[in-house]
VEXVEXVEX-869496 format. One line per 5 residues: number of its first residue (from 1); for each residue x, y, z of N, C-alpha, C, CB. Coordinates in Angstrom, 3 decimals, m for minus. Glycine has a CB too. Example, Ala and Ser with C-alpha at 12.3 -4.5 7.8 and 13.67 -1.06 7.14 Angstrom:
2
1	13.190,m5.690,7.800,12.300,m4.500,7.800,13.200,m3.300,7.800,11.308,m4.473,9.046 ~ 12.850,m2.250,7.080,13.670,m1.060,7.140,12.900,0.030,7.870,14.084,m0.598,5.725
END
This chain:
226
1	78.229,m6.215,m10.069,79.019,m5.303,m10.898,80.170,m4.708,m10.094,78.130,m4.179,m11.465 ~ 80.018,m4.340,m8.783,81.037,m3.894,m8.217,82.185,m4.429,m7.579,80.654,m3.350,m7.624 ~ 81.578,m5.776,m7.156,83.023,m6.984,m7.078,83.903,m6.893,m8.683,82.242,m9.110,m6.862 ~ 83.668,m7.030,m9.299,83.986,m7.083,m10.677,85.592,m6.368,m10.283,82.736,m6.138,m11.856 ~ 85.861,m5.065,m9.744,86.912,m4.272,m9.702,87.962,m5.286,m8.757,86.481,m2.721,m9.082
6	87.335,m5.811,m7.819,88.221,m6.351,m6.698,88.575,m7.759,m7.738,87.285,m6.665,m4.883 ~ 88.142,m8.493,m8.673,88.473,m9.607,m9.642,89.409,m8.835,m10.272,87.312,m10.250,m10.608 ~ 89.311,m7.584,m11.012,90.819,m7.061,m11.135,91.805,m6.578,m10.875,91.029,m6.725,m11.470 ~ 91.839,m6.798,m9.351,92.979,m6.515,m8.638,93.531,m7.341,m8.413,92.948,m5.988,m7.715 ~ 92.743,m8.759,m8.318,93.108,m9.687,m8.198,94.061,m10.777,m9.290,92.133,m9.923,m7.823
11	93.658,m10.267,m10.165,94.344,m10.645,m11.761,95.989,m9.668,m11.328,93.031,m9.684,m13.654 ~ 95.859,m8.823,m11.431,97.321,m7.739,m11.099,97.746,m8.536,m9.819,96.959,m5.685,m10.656 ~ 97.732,m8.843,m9.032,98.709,m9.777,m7.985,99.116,m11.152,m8.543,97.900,m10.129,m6.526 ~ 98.470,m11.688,m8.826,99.053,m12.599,m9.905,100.030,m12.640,m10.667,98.476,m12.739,m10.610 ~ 100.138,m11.483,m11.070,101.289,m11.064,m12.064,102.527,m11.109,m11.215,101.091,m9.516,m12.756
16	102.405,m10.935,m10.402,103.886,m10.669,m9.008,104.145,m9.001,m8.959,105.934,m11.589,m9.641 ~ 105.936,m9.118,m8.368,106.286,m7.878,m7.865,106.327,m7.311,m9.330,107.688,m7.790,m6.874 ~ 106.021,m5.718,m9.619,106.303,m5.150,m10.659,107.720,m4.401,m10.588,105.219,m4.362,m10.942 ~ 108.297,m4.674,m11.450,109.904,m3.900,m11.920,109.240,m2.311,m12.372,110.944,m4.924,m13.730 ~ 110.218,m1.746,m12.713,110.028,m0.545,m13.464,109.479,m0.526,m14.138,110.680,m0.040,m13.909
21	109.921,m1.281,m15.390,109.741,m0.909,m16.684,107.628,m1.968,m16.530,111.545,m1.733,m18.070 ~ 108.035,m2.838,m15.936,106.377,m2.900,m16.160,105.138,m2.136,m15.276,106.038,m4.365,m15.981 ~ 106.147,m1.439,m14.644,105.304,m0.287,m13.711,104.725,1.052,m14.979,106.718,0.579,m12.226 ~ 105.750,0.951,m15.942,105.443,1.969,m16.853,104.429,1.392,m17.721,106.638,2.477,m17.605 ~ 104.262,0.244,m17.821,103.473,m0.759,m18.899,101.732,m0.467,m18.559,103.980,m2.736,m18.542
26	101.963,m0.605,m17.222,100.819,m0.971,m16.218,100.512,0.303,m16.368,101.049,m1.588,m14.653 ~ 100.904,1.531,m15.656,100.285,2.599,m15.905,99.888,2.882,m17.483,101.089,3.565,m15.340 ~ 100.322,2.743,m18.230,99.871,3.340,m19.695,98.897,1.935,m19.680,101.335,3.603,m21.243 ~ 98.457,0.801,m19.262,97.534,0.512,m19.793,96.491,0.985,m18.705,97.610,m0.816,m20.252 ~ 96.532,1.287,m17.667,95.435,1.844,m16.630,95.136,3.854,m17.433,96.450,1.769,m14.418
31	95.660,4.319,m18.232,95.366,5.628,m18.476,94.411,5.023,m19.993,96.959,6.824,m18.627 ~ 94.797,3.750,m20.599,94.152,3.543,m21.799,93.138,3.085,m21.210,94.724,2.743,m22.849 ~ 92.692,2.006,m20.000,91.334,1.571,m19.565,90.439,3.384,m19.278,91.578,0.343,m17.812 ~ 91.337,3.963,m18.901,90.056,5.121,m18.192,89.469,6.061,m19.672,91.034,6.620,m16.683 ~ 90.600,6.360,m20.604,90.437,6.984,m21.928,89.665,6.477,m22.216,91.257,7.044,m22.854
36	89.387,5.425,m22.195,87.990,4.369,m22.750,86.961,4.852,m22.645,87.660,3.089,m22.097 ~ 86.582,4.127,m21.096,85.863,4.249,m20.607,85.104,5.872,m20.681,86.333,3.687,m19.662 ~ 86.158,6.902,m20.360,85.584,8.175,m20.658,84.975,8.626,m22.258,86.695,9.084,m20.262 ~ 85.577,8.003,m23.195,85.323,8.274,m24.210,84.618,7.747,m25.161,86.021,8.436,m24.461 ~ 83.872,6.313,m24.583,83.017,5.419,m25.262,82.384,4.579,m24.573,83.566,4.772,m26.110
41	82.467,5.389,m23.230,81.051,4.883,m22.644,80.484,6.557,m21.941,81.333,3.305,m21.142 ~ 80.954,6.852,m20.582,80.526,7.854,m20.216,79.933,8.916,m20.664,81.090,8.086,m19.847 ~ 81.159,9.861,m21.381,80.209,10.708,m22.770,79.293,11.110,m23.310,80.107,10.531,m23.498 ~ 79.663,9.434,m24.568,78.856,9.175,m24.963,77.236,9.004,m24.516,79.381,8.537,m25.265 ~ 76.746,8.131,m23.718,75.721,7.599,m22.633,75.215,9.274,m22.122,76.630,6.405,m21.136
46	75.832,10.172,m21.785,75.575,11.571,m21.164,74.761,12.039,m22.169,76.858,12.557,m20.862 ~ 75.584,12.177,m23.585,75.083,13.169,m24.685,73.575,12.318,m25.220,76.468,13.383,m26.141 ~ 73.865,11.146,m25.547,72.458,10.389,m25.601,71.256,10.614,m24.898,72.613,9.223,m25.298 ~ 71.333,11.562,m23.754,70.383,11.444,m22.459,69.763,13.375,m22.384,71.642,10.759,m20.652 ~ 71.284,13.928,m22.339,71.030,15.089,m21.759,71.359,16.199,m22.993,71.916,15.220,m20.375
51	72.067,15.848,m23.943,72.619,16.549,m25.054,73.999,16.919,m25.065,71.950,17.637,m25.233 ~ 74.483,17.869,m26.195,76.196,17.770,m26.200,76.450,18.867,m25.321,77.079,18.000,m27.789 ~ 75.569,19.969,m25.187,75.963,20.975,m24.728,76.140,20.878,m23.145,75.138,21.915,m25.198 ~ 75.139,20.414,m22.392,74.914,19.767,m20.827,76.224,19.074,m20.906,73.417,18.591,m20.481 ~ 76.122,18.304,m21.242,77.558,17.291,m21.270,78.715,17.882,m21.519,77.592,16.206,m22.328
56	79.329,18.947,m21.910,80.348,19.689,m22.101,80.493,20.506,m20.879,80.230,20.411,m23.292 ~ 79.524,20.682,m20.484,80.093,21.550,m19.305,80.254,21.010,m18.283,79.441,22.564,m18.926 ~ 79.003,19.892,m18.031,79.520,18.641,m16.953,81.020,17.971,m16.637,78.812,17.445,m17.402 ~ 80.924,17.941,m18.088,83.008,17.610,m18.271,84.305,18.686,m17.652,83.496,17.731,m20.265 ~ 83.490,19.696,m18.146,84.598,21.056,m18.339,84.203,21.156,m16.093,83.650,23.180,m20.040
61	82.919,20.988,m16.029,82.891,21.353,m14.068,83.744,20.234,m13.491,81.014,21.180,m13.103 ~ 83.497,18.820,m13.962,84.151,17.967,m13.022,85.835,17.802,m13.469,83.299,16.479,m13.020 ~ 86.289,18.458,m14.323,87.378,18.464,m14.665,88.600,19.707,m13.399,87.083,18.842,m16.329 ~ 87.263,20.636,m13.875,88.268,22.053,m12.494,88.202,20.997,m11.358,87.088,24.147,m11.762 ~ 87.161,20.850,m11.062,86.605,20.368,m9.687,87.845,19.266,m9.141,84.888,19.519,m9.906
66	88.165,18.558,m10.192,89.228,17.654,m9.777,90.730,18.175,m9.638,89.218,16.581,m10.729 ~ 91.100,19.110,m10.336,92.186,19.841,m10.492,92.304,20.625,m9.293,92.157,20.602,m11.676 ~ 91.211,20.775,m8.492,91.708,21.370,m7.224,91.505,20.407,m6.085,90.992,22.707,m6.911 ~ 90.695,19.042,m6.012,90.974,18.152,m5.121,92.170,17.942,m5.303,90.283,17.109,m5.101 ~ 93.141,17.175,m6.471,94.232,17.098,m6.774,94.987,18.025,m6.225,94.306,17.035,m7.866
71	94.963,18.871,m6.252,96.109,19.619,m5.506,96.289,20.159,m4.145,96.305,20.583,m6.100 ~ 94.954,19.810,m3.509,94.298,19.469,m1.938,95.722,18.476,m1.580,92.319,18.371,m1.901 ~ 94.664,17.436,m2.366,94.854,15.828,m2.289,96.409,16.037,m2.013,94.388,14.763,m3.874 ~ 97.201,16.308,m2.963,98.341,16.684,m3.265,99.506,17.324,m1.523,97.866,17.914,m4.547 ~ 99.218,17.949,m1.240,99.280,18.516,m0.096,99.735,17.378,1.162,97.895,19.196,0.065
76	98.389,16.951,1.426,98.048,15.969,2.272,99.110,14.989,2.382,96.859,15.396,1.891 ~ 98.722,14.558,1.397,99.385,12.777,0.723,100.816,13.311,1.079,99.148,12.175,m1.545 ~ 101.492,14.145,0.725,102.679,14.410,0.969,103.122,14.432,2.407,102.896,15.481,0.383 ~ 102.829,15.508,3.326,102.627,15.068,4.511,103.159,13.986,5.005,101.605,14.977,4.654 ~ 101.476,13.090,4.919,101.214,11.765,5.329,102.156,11.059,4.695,99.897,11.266,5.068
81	103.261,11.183,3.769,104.187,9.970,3.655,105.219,10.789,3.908,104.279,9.045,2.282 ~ 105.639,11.913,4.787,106.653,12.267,5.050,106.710,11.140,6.424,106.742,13.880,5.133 ~ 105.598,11.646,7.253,105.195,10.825,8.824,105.531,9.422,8.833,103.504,10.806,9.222 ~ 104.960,9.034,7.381,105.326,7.328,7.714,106.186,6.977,7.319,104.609,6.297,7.337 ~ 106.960,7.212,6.313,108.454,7.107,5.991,109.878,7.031,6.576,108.583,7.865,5.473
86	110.397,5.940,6.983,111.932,5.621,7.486,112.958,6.362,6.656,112.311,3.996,7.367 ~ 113.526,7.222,7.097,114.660,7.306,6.411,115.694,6.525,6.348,115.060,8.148,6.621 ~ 116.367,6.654,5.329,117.705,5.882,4.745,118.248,6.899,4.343,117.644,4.764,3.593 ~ 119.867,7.070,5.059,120.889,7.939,4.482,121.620,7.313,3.410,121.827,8.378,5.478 ~ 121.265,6.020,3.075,121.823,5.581,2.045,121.291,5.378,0.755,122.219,4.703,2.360
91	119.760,5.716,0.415,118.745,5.486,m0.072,118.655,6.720,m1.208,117.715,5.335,1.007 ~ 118.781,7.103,m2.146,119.070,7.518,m3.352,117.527,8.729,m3.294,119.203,6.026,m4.646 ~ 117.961,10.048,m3.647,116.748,10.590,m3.697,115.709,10.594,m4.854,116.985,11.682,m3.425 ~ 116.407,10.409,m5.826,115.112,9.982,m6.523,114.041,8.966,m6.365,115.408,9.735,m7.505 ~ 114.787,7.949,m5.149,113.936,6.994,m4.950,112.740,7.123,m4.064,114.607,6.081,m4.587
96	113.219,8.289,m3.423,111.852,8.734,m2.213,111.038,9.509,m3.052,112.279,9.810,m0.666 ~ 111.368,10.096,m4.308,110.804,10.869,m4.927,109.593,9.767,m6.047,112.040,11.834,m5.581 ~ 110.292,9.205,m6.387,109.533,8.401,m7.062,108.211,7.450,m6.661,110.378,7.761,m7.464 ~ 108.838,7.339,m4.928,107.871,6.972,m3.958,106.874,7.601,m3.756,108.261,6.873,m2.948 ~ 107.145,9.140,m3.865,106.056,9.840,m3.746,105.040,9.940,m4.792,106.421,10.918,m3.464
101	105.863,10.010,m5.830,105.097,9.963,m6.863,103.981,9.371,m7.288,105.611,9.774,m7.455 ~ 104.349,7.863,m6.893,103.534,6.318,m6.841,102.757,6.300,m6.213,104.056,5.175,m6.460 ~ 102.636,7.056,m4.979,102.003,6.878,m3.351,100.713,8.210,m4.055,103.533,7.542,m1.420 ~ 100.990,9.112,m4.998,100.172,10.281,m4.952,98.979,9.694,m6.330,101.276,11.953,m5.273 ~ 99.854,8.979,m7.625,98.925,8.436,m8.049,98.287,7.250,m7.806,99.112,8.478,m8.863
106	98.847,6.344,m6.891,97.870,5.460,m6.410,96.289,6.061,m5.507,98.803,4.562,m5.467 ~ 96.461,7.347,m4.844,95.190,7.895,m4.342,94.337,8.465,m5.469,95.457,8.983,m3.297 ~ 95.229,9.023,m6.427,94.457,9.921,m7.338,93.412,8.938,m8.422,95.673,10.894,m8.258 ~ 94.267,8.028,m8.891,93.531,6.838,m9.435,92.240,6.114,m8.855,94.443,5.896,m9.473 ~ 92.401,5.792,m6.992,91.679,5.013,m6.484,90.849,5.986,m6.307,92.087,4.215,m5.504
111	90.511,7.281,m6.220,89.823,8.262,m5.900,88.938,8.751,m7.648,91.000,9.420,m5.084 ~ 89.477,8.756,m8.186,88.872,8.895,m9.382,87.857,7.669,m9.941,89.975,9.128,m10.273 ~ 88.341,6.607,m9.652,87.847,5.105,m10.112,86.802,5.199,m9.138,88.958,3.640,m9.959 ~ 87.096,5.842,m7.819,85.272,5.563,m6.923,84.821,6.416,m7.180,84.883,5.451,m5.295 ~ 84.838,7.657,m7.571,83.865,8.870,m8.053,83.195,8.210,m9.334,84.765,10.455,m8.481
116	84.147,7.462,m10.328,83.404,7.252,m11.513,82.396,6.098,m11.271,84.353,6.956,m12.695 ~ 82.763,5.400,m10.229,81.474,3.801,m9.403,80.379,4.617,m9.340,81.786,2.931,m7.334 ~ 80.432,5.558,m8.200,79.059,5.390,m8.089,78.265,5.730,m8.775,78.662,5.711,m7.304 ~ 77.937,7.172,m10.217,76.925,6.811,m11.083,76.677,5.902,m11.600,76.833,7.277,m11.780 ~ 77.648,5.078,m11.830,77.113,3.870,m12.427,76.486,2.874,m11.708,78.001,3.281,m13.024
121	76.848,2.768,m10.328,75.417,2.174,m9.332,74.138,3.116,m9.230,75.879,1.984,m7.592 ~ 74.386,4.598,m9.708,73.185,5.262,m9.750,72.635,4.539,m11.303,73.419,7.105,m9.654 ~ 73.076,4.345,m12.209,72.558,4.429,m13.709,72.047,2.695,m13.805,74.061,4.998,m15.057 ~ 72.902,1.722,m12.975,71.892,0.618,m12.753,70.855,0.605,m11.757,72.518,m0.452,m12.505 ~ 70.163,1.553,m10.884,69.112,1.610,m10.082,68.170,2.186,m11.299,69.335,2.517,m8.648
126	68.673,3.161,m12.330,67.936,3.958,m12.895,67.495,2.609,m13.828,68.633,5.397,m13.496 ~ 68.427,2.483,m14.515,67.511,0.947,m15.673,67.030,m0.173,m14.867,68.728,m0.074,m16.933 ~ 66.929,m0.110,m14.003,66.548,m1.349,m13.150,64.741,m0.701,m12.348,68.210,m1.683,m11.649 ~ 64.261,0.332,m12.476,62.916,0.578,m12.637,62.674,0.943,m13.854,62.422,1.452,m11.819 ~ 62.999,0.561,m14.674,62.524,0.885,m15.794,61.615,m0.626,m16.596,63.883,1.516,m16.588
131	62.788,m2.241,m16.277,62.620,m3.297,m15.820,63.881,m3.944,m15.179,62.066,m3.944,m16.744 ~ 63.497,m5.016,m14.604,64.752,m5.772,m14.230,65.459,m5.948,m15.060,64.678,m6.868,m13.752 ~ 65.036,m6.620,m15.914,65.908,m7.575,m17.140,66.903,m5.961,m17.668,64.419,m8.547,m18.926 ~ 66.410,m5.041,m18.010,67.295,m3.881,m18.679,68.449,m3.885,m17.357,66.281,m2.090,m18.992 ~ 68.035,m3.720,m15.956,68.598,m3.714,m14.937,69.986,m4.746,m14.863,67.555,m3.953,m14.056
136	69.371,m5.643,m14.961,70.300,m6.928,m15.279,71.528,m6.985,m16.206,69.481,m7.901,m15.847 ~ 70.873,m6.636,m17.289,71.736,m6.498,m17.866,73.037,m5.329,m18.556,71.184,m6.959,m18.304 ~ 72.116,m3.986,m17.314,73.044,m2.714,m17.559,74.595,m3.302,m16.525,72.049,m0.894,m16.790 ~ 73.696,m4.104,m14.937,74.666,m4.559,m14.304,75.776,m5.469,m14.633,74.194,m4.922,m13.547 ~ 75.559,m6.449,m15.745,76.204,m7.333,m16.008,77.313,m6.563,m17.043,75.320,m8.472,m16.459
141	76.968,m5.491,m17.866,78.045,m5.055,m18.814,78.847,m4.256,m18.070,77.592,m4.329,m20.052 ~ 78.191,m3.731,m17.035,79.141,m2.212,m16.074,80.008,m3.835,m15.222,77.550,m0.485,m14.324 ~ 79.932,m4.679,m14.473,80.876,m5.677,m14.494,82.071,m5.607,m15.194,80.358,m6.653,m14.860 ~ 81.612,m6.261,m16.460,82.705,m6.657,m17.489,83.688,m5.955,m17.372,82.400,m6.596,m18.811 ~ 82.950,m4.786,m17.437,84.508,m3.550,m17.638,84.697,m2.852,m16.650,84.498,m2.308,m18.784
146	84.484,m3.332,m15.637,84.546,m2.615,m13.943,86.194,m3.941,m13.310,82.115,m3.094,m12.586 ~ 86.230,m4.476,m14.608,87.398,m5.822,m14.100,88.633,m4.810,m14.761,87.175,m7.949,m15.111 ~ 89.054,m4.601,m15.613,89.768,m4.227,m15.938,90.636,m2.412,m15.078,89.174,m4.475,m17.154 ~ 89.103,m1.927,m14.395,89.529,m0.831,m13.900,89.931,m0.661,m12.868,88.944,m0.159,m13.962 ~ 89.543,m2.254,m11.768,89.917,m2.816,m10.912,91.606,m3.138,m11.240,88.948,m3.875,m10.731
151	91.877,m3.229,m12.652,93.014,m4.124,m12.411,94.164,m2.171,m12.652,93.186,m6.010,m14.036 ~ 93.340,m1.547,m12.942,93.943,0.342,m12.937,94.440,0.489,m11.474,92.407,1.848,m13.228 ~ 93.575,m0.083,m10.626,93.508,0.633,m9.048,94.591,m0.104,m8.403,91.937,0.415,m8.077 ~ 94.576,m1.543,m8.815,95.657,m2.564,m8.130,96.899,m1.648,m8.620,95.674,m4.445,m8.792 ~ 96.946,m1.600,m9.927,98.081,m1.498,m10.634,99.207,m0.237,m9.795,97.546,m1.102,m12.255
156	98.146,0.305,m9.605,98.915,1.871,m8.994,98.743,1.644,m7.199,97.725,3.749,m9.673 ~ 98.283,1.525,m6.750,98.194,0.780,m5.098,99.443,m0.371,m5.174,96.327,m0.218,m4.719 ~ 99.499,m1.514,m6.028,100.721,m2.255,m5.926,102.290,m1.731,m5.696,100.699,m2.889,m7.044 ~ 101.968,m0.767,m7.103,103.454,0.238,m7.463,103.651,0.497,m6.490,103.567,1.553,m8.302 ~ 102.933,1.812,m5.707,103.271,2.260,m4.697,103.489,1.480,m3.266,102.513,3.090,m4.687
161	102.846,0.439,m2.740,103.106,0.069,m1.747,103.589,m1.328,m2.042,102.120,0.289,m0.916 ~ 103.684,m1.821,m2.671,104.066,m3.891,m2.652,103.259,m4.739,m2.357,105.065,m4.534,m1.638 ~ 102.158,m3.649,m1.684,101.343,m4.690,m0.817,100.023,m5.225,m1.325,101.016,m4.084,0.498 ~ 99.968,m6.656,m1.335,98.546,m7.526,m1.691,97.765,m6.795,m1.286,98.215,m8.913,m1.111 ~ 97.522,m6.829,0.188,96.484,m6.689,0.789,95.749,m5.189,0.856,96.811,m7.203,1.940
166	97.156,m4.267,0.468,96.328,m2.612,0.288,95.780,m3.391,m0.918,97.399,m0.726,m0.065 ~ 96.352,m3.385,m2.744,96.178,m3.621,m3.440,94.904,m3.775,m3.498,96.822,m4.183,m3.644 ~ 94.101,m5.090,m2.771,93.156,m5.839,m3.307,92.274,m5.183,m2.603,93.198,m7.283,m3.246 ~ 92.558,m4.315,m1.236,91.613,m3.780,m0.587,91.145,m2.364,m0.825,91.941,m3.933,0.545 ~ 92.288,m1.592,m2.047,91.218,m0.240,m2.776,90.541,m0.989,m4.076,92.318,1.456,m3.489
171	91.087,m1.910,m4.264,90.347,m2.378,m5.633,88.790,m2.613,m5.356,91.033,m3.878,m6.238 ~ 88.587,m3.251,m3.912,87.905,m3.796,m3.192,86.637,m2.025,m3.146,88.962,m4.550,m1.702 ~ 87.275,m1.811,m2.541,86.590,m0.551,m1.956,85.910,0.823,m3.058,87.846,0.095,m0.978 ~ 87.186,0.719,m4.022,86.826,1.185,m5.402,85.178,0.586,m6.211,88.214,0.619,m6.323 ~ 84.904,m0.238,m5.813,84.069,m1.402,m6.226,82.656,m0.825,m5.539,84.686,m3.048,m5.593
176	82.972,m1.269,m4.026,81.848,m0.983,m3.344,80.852,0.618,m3.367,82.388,m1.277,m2.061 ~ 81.741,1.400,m4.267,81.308,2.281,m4.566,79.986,2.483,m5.320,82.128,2.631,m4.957 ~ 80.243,1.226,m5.917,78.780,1.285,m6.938,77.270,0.799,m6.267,79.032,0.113,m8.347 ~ 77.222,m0.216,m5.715,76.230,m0.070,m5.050,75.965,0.951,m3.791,76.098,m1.164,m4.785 ~ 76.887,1.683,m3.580,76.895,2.804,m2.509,76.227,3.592,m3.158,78.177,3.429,m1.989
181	76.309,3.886,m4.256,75.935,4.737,m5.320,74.536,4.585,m5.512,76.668,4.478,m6.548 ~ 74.342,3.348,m5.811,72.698,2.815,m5.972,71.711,3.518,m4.815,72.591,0.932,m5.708 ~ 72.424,2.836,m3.900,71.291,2.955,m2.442,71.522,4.524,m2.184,71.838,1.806,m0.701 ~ 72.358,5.473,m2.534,72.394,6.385,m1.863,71.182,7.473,m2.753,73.969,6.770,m1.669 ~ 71.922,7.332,m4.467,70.374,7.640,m5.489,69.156,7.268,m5.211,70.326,7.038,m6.774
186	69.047,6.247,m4.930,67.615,5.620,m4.548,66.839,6.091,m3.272,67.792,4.117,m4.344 ~ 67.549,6.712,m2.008,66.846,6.696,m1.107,66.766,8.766,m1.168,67.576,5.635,0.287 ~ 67.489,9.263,m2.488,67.781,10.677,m2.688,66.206,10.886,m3.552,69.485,11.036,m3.668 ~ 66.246,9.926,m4.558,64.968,10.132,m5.456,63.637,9.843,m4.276,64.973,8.831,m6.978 ~ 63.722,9.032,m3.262,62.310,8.045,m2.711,62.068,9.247,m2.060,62.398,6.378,m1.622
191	63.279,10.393,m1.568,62.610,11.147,m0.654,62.708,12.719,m1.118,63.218,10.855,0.771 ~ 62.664,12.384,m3.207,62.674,13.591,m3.582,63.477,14.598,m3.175,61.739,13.911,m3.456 ~ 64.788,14.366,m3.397,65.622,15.863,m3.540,66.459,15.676,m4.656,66.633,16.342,m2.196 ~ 66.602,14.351,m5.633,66.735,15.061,m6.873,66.120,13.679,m8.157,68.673,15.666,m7.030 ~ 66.258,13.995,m8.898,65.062,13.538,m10.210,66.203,13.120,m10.551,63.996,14.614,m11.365
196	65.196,11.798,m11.258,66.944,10.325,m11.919,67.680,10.686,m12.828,66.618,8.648,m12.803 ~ 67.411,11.780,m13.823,68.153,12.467,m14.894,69.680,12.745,m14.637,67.472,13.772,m15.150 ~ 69.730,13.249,m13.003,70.891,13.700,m12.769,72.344,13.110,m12.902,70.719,13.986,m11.784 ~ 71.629,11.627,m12.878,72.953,10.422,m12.861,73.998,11.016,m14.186,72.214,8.382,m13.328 ~ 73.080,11.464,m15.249,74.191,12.071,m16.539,74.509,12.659,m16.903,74.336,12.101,m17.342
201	74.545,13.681,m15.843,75.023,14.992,m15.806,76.228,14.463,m14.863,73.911,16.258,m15.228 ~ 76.348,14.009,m14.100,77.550,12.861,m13.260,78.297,12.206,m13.738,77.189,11.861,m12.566 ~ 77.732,11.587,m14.554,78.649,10.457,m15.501,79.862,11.340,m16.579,77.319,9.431,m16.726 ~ 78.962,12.673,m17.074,80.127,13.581,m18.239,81.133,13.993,m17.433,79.539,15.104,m19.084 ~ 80.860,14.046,m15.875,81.487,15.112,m14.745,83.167,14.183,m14.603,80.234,15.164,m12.798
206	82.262,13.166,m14.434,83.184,11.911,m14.101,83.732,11.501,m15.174,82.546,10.736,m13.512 ~ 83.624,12.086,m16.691,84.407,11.575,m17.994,85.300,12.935,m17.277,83.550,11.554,m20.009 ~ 84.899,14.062,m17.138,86.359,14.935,m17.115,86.869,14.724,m16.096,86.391,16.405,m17.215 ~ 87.088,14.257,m14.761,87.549,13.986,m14.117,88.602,12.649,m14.177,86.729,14.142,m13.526 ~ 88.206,11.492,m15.235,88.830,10.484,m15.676,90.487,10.908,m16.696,87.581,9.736,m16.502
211	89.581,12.067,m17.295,90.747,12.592,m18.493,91.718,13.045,m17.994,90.415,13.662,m19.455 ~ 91.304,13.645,m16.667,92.490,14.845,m16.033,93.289,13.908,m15.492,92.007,16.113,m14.759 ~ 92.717,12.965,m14.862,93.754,11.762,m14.150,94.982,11.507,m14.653,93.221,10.404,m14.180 ~ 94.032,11.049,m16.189,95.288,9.715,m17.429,96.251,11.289,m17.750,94.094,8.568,m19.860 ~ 95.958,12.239,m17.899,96.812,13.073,m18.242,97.904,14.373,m17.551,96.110,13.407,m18.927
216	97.415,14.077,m16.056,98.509,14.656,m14.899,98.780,13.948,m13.888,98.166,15.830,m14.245 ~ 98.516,12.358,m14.219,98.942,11.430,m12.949,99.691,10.482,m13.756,97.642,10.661,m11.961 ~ 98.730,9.395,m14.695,99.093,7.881,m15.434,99.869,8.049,m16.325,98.022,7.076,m16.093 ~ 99.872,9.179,m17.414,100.948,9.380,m18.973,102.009,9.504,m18.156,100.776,10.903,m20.255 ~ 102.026,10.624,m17.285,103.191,10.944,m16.537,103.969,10.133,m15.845,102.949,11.696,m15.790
221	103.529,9.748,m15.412,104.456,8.494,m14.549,104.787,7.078,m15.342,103.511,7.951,m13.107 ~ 103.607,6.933,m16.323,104.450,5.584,m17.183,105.745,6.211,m18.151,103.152,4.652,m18.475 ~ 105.698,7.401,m18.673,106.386,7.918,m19.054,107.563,8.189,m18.334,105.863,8.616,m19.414 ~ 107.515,8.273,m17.003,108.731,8.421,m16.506,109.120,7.198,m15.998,108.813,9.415,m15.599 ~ 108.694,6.254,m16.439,109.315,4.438,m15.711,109.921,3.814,m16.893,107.825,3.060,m15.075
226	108.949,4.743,m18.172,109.568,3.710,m19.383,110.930,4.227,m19.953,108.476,3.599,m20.769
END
């Protein structure tokens, strides 16, 4: 399930260098993969488990919670591409600006996309004692659509840097999150410090954390390419 992301990063290099205007394309379809996902799988799957009310606030905690990494995050990232950045006196300022821009949602994206991995390597350990075969096949659907979110992470890692090899290597890493996720639940429950329920109280955390993304990183910036 968690290679699955690095197969869609791999689909987005394929495509080649992105222009503008399909930089704006790409982001509005990486804010429609996460809307999804938050809204007809995560959620949903939470309220089924824990109820609407648990799940509302799970949303409403991991939503602040992200709104101030983000603006941590925010900080930093800036910085760090002041340091690595060549200047050009000939080089147009909106263009460093826009750089930044790209460079801040490519972390915010790849950082959101691995927070949202690993319950879901927690939620296939969880159906996977319950039996394999449920196991099997929770892994095989969190796949399917772990390709497309892969192709979210390329999309915004490409923009910002050009580069294949970052590209394929947060898509990559975005990925490995999920079985990180597994083994890390699994050896949390074996030695009792927390009960498997918790995975969906995580998963609503990680729907508000998905929402805040598509709506102060991805609208924004496809909006400003298109």
């Amino acid at each position: 399930a968690g290679i699955s992301t690095f197969i869609g990063g791999f689909i987005i290099i394929c495509m080649g260098k992105p222009s503008d205007g399909k930089i704006g394309y790409m982001m509005g379809f990486a804010s429609g993969v996460m809307m999804f996902v938050s809204f007809f799988h995560l959620i949903p799957e939470s309220i089924e488990d824990i109820g609407v009310i648990p799940s509302i606030i799970s949303f409403i905690i991991g939503s602040v919670l992200f709104i101030g990494i983000s603006k941590v995050s925010d900080e930093s990232d800036s910085d760090s591409l002041k340091k690595k950045e060549v200047v050009d006196v000939k080089k147009p300022a909106n263009v460093t600006t826009n750089r930044k821009r790209l460079y801040h949602t490519a972390i915010i994206v790849t950082l959101g996309l691995s927070l949202h991995n690993l319950p879901e390597g927690m939620a296939v350990y969880t159906s996977t004692l319950t039996t394999y075969k449920l196991g099997l096949m929770i892994a095989l659907a969190i796949g399917l659509h772990n390709v497309p979110e892969g192709m979210a992470v390329a999309i915004a890692v490409y923009a910002a840097t050009n580069s294949i090899y970052q590209s394929l290597k947060y898509s990559l890493i975005s990925g490995l999150c999920e079985p990180l996720g597994a083994a890390l639940f699994g050896a949390m429950i074996y030695l009792g410090f927390l009960p498997h329920y918790i995975v969906f109280y995580m998963l609503a955390g990680c729907g508000g954390i998905m929402v805040i993304i598509c709506f102060t990183e991805l609208i924004p910036t496809s909006l400003e390419y298109l």
